[in-house]
TIGUKE-219835 format. One line per 2 residues: for each residue x, y, z of N, C-alpha, C. Coordinates in Angstrom, 2 decimals, decimal comma. Layout:
X/Y/Z/X/Y/Z/X/Y/Z | ...
//
This chain:
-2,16/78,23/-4,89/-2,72/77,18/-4,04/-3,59/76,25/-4,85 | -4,35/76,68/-5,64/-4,99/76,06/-6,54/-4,31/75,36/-6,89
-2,86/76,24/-8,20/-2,23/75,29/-8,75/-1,93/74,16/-7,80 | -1,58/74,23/-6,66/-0,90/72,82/-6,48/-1,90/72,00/-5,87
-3,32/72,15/-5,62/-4,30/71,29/-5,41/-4,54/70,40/-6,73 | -4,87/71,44/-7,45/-5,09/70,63/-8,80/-3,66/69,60/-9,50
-2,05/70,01/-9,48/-1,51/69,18/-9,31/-1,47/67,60/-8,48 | -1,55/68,00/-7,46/-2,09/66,92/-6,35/-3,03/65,84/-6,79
-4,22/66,38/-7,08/-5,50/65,54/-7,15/-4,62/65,02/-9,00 | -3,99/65,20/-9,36/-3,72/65,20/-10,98/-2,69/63,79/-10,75
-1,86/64,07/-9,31/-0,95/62,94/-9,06/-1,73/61,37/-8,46 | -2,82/61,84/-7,79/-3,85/60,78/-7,41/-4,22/60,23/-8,18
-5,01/60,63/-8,82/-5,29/60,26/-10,20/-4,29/59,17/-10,73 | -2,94/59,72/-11,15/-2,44/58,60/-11,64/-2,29/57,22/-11,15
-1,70/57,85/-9,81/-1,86/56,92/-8,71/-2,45/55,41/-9,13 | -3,97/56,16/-8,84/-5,41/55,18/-9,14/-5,26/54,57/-10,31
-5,03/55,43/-11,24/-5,21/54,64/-12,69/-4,07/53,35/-12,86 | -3,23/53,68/-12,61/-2,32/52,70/-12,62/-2,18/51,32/-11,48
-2,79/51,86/-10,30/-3,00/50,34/-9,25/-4,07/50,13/-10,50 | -5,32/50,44/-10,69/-5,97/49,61/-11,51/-5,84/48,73/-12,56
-4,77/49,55/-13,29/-3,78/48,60/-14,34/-3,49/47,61/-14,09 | -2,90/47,48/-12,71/-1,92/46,46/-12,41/-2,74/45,66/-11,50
-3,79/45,59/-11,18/-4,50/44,87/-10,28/-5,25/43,70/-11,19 | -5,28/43,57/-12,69/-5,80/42,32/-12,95/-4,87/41,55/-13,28
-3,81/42,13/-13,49/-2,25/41,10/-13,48/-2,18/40,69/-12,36 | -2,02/41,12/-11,30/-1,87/40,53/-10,11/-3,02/39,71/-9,17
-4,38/39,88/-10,21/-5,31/38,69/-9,92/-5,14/37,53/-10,25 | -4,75/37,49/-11,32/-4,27/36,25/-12,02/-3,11/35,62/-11,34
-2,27/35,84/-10,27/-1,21/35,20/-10,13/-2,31/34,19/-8,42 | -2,51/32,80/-9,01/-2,84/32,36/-7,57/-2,01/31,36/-7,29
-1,82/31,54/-5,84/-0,66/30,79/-4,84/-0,95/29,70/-5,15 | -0,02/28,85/-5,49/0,21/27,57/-5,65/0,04/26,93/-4,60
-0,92/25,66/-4,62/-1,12/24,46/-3,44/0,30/23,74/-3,45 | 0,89/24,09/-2,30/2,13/23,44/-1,64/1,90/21,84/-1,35
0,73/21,49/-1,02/0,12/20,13/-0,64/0,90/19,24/-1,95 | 1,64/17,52/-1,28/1,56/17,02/-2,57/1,95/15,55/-1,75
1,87/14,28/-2,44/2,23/13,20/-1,78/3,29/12,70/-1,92 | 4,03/12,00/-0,45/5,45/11,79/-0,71/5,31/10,42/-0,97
5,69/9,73/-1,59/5,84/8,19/-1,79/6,61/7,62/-0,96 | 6,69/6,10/-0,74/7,78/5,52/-0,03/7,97/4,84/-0,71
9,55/4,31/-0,92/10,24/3,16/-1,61/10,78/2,00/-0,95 | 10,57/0,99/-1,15/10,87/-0,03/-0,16/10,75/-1,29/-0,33
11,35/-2,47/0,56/10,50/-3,64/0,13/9,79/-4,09/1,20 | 8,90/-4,42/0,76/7,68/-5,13/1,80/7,67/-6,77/1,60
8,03/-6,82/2,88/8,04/-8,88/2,68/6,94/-9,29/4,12 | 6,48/-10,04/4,00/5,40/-10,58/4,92/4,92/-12,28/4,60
4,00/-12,82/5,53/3,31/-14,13/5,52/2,25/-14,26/4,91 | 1,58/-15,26/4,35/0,32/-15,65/3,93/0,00/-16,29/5,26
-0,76/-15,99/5,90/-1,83/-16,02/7,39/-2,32/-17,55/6,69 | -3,39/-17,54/5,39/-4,61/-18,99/4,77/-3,60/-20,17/5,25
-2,16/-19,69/5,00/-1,22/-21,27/5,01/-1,58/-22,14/6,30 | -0,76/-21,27/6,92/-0,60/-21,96/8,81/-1,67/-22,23/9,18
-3,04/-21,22/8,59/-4,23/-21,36/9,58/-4,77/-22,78/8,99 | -5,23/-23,21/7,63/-5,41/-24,11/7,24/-4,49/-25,47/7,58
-2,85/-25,46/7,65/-2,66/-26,46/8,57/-3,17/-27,00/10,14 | -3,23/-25,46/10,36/-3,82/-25,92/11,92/-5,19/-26,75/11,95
-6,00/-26,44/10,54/-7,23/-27,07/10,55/-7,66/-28,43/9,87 | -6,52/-28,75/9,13/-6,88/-29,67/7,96/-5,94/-30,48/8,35
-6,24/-31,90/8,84/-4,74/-32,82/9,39/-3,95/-33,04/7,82 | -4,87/-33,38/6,85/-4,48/-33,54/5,84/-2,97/-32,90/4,88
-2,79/-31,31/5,69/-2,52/-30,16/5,19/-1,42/-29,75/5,74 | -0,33/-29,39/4,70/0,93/-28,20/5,43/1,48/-27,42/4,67
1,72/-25,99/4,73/2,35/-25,28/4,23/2,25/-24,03/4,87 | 3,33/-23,23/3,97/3,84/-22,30/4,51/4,20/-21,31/3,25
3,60/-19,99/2,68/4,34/-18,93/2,06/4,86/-17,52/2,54 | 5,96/-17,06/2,16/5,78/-15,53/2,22/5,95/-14,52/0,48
5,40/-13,78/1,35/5,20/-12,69/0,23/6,33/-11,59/0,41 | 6,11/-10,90/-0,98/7,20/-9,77/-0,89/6,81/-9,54/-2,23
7,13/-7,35/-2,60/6,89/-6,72/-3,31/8,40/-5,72/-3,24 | 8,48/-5,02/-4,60/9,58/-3,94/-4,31/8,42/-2,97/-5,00
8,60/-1,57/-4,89/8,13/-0,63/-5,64/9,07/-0,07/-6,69 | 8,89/0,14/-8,45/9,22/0,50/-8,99/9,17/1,92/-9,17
7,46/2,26/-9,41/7,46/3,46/-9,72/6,27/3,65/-8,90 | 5,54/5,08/-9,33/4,36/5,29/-8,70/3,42/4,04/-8,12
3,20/3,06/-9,09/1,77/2,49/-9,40/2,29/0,98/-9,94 | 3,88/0,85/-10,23/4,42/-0,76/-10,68/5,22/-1,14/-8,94
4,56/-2,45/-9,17/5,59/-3,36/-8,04/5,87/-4,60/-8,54 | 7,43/-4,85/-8,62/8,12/-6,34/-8,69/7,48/-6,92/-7,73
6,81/-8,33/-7,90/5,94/-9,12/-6,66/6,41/-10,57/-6,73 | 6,49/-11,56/-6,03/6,71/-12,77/-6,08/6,25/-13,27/-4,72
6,04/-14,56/-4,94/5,73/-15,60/-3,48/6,54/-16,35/-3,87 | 7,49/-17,07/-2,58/7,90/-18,67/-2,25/7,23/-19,62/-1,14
7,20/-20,68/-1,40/6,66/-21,52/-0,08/6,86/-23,14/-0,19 | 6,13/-23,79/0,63/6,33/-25,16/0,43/4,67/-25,69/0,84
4,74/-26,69/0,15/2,93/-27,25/0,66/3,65/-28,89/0,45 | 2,54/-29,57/1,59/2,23/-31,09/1,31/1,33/-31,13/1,43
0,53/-32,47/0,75/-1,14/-32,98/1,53/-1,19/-34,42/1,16 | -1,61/-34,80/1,92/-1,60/-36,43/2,30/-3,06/-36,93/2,42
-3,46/-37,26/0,70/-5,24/-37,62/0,86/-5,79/-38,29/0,67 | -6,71/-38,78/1,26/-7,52/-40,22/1,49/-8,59/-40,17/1,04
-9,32/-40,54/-0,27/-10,67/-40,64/-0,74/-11,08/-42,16/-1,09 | -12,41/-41,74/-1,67/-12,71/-43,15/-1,90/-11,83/-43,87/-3,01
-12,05/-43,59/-4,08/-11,41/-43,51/-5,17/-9,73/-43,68/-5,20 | -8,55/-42,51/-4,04/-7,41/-42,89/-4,49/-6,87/-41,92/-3,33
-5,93/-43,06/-2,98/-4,90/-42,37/-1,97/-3,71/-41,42/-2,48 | -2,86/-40,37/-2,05/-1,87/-39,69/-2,54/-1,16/-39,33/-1,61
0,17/-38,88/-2,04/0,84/-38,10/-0,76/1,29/-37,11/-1,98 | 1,54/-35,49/-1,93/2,48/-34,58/-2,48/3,09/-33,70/-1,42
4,55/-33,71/-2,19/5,20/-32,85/-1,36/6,25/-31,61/-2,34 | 6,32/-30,59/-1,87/7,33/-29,66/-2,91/7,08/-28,70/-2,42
8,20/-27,27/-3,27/8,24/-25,93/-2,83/7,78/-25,50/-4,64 | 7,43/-24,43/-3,84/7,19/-23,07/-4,91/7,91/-21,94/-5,03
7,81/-21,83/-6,69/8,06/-19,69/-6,54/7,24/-19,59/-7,73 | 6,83/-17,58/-7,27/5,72/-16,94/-8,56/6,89/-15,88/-8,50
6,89/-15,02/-9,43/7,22/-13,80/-9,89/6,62/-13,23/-10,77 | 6,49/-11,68/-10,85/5,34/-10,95/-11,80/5,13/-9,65/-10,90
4,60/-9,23/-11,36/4,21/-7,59/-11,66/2,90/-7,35/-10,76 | 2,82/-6,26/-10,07/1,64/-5,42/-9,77/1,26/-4,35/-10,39
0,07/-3,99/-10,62/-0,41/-2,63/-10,89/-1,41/-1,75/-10,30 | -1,33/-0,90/-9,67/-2,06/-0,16/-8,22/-3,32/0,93/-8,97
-4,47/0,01/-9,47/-5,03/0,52/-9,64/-6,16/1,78/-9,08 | -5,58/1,92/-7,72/-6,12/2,88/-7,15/-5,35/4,18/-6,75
-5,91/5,45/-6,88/-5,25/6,69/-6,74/-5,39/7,42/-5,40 | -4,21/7,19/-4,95/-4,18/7,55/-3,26/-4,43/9,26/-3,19
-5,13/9,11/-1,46/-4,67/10,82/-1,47/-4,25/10,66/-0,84 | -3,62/11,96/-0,35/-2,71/12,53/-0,03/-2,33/11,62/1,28
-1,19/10,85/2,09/-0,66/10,77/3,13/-1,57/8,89/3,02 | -1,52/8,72/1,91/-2,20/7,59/1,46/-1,27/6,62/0,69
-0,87/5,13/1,14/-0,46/4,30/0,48/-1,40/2,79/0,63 | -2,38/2,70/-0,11/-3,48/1,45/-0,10/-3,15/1,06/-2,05
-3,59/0,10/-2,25/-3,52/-0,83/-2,83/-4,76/-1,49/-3,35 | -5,19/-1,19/-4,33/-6,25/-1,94/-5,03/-5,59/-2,76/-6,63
-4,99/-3,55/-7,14/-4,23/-4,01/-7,86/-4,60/-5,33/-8,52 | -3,88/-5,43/-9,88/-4,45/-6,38/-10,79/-2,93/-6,56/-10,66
-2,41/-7,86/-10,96/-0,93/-8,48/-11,49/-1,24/-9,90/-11,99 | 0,21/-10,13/-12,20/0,34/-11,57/-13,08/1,89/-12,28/-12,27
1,47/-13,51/-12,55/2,37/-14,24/-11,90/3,33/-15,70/-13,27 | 3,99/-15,95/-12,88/4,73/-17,27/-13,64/5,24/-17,67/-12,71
4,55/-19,11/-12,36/4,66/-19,55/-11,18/5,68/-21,15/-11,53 | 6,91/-21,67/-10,86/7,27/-22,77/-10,92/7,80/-23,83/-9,66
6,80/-25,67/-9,70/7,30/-26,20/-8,96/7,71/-27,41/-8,87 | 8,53/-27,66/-7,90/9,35/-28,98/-7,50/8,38/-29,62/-7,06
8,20/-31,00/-6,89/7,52/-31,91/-6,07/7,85/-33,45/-6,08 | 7,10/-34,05/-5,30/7,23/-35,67/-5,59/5,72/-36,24/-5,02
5,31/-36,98/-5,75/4,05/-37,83/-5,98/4,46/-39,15/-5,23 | 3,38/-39,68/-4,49/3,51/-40,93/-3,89/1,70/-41,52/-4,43
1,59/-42,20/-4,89/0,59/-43,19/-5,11/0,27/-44,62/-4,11 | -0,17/-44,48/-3,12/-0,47/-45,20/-2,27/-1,88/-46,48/-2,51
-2,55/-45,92/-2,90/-3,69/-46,42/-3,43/-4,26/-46,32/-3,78 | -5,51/-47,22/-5,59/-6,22/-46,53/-6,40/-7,13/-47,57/-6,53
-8,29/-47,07/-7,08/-9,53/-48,16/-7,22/-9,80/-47,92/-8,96 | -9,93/-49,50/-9,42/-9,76/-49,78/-10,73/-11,36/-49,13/-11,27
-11,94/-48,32/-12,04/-13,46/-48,00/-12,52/-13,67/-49,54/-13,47 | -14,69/-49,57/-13,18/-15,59/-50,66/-13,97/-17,12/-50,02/-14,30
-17,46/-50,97/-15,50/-18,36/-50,34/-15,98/-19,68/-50,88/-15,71 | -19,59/-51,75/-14,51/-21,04/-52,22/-13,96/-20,76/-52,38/-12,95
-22,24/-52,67/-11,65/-21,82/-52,49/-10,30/-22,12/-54,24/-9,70 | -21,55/-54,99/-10,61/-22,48/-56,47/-10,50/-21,12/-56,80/-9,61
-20,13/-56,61/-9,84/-18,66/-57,34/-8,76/-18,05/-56,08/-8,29 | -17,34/-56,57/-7,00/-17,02/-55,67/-6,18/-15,90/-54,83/-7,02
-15,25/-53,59/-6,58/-14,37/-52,98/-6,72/-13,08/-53,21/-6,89 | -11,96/-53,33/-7,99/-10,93/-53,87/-7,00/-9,81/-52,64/-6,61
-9,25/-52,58/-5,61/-8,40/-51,83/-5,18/-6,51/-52,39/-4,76 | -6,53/-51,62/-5,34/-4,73/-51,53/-5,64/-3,98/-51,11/-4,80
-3,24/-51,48/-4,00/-1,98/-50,84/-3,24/-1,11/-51,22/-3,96 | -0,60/-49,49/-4,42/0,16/-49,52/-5,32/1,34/-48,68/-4,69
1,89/-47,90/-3,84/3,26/-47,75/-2,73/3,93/-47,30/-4,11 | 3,32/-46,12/-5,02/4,71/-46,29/-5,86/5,12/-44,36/-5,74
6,35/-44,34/-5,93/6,61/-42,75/-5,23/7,86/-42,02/-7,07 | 6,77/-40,83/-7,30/7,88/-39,97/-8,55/7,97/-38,85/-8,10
9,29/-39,00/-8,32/10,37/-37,94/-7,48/10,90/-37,07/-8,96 | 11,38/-35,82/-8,50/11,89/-35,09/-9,76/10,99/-34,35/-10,65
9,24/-34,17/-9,99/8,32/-33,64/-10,84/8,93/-32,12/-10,93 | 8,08/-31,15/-12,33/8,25/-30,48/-12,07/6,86/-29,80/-12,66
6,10/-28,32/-12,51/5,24/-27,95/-13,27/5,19/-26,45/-13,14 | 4,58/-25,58/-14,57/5,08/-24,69/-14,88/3,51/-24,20/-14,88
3,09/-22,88/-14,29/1,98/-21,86/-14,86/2,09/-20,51/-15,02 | 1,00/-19,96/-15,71/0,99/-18,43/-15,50/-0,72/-18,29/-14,66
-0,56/-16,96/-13,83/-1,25/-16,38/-12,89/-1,82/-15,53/-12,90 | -3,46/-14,98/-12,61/-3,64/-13,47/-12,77/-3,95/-13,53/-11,16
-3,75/-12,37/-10,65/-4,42/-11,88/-9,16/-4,90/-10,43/-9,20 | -5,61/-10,29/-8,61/-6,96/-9,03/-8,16/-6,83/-9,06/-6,93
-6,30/-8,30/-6,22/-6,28/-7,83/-4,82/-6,20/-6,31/-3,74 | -6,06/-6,58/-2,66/-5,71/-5,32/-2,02/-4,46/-5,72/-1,38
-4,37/-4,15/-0,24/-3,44/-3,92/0,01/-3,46/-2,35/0,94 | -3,89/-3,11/2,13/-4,25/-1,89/2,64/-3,27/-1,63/4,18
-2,66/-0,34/4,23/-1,78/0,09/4,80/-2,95/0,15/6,83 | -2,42/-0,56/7,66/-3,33/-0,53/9,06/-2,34/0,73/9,94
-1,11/0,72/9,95/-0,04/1,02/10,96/0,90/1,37/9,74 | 1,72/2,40/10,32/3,00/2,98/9,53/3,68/1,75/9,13
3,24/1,00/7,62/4,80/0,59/7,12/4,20/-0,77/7,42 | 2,52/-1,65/8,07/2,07/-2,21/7,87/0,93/-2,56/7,35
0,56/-4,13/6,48/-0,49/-3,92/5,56/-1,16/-4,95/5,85 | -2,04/-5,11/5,34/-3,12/-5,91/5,32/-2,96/-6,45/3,64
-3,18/-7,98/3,60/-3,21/-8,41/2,25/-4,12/-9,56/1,77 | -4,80/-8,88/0,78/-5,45/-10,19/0,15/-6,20/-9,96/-0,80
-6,07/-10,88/-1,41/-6,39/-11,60/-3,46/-6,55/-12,34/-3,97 | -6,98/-13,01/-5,30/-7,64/-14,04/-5,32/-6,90/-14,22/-6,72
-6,87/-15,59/-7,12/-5,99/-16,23/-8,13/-7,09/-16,89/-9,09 | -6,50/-16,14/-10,30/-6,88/-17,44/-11,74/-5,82/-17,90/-12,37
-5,56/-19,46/-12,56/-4,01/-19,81/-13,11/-4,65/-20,51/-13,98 | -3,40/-21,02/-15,21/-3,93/-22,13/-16,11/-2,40/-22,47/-16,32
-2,39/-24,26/-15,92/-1,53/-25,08/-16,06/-0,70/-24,87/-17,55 | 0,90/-24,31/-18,03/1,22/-24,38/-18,84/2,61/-25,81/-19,63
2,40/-26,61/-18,38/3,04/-27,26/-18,47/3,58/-28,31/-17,31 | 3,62/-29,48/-17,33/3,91/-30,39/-15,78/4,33/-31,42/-16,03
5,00/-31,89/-15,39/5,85/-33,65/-15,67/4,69/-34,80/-15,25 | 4,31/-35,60/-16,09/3,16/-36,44/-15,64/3,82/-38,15/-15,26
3,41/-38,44/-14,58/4,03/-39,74/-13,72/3,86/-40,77/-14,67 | 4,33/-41,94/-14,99/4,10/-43,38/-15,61/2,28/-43,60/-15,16
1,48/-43,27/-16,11/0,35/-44,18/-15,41/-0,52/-43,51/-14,31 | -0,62/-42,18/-13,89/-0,90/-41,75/-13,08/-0,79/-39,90/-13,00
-2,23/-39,15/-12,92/-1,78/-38,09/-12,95/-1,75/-37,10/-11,66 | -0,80/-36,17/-11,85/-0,55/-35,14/-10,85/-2,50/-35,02/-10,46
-2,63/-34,84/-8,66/-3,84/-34,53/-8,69/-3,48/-33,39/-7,58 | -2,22/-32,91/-7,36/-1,85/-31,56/-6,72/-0,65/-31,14/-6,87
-0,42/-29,87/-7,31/0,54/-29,33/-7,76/0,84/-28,07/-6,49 | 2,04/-28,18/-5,47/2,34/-26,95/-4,67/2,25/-25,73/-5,28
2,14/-25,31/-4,64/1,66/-23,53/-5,54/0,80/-22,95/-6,49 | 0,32/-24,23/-7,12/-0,67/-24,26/-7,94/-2,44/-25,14/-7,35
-2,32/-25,79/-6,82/-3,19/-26,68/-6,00/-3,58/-27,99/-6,77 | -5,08/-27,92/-6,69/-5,71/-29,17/-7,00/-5,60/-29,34/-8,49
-5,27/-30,22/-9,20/-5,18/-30,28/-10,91/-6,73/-31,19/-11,14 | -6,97/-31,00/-12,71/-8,08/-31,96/-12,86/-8,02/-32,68/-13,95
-8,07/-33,28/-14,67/-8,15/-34,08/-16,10/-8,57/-33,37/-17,25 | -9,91/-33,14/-16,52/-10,92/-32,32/-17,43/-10,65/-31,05/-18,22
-9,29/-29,77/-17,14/-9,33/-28,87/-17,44/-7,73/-28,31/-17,18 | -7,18/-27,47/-17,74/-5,79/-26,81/-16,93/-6,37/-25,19/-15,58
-7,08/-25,27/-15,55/-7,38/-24,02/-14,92/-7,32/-24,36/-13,21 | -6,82/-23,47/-12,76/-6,98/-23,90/-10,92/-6,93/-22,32/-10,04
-7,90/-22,22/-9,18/-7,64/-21,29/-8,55/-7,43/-20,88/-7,19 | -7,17/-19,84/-6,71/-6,39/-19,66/-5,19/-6,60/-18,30/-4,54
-6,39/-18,46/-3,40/-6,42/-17,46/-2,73/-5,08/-16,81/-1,49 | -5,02/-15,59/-1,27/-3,93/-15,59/-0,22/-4,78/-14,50/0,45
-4,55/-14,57/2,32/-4,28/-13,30/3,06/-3,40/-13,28/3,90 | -2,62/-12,07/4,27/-1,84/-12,15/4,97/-1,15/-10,73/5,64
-0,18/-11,08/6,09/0,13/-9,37/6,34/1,56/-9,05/6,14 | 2,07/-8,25/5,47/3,13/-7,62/5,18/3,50/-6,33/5,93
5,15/-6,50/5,75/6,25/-5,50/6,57/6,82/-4,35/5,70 | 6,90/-3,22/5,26/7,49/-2,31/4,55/8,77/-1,83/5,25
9,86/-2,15/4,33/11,15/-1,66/5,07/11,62/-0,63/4,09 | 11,10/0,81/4,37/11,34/1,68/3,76/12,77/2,43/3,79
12,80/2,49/2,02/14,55/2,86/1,97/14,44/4,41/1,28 | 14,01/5,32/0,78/14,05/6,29/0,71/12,91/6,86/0,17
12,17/8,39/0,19/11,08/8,70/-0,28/11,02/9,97/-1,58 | 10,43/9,81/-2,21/10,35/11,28/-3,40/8,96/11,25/-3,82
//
């Protein structure tokens, strides 16, 4: 009887010794977080809201863009705008009319790291922006270099057709998801004029897609908000 007590307690024993063995191997194994984010792939096309609202406010003023992005990868998006602008302006100095369409194309980069069940948009990109237009010169006042005789002013009715002008773009913006698959958008523009068709005698003093030009400088800047549509085509 002995013997087989002492067998017994001899088999426990091993028992024990061996779960103990095997119990810091099997500490080490920890369950993997299943949690992970699914992306969506898609293109998102939408309006610039600043356009319309500023026609509604500025008689001066018309245009119209939309936007659109594709997603490449995690954190790259193919981006571009098209649109059309006129403005018809009356200063002291010089009357104008411009009219033309635009396009930008260029790159996003999503500098912000979503969590989980998260697609927002904090992003730096670049644009190369090119446009059509036509210049009308309606009227200009000659500068003189004393104020002893009046001003003289020119109706000058003369209209160049066939402009064209070329820039590159940086934008800093968001991009924030409100509703499944809708966003909220808006960013702010630094461009510098790389190139433009200049009239006989007279310079571009607005460029569509690019805006107000100046003499002094090639630099012009801009803004968009608006809201975009995601038409999602598959997810990984």
């Amino acid at each position: 009887m002995l013997r087989y007590a002492i067998s017994l307690l001899f088999m426990i024993l091993c028992s024990f010794s061996h779960a103990q063995q095997q119990q810091p191997q099997e500490a080490l194994e920890v369950p993997q977080d299943s949690t992970y984010n699914i992306v969506t792939y898609g293109l998102r096309i939408g309006l610039d809201i600043a356009s319309p609202l500023r026609t509604a406010l500025d008689d001066d003023y018309t245009g119209f863009q939309l936007l659109a992005d594709y997603r490449l990868t995690d954190r790259w998006y193919v981006a571009g705008e098209i649109g059309t602008e006129s403005i018809d302006r009356t200063s002291a100095a010089v009357d104008f009319e411009t009219d033309g369409s635009f396009i930008k194309a260029g790159a996003d980069f999503n500098l912000y790291r979503n969590w989980v069940n998260m697609d927002n948009m904090i992003y730096a990109g670049f644009r190369t922006g090119f446009s059509t237009f036509s210049q009308q010169l309606d009227r200009f006042d000659i500068n003189q270099d004393n104020n002893y005789f009046p001003i003289d002013s020119i109706e000058a009715q003369q209209e160049f057709n066939n402009l064209t002008a070329f820039w590159i773009e940086l934008q800093v913006g968001v991009k924030v998801e409100l509703i499944d698959n809708l966003y909220m958008v808006a960013n702010v523009q630094l461009k510098r004029l790389v190139n433009e068709d200049q009239p006989d005698g007279f310079d571009n003093l607005f460029v569509p897609g690019f805006g107000r030009t100046f003499d002094t400088n090639e630099i012009g800047v801009g803004y968009t908000y608006g809201i975009q549509y995601r038409i999602p085509f598959f997810k990984k």
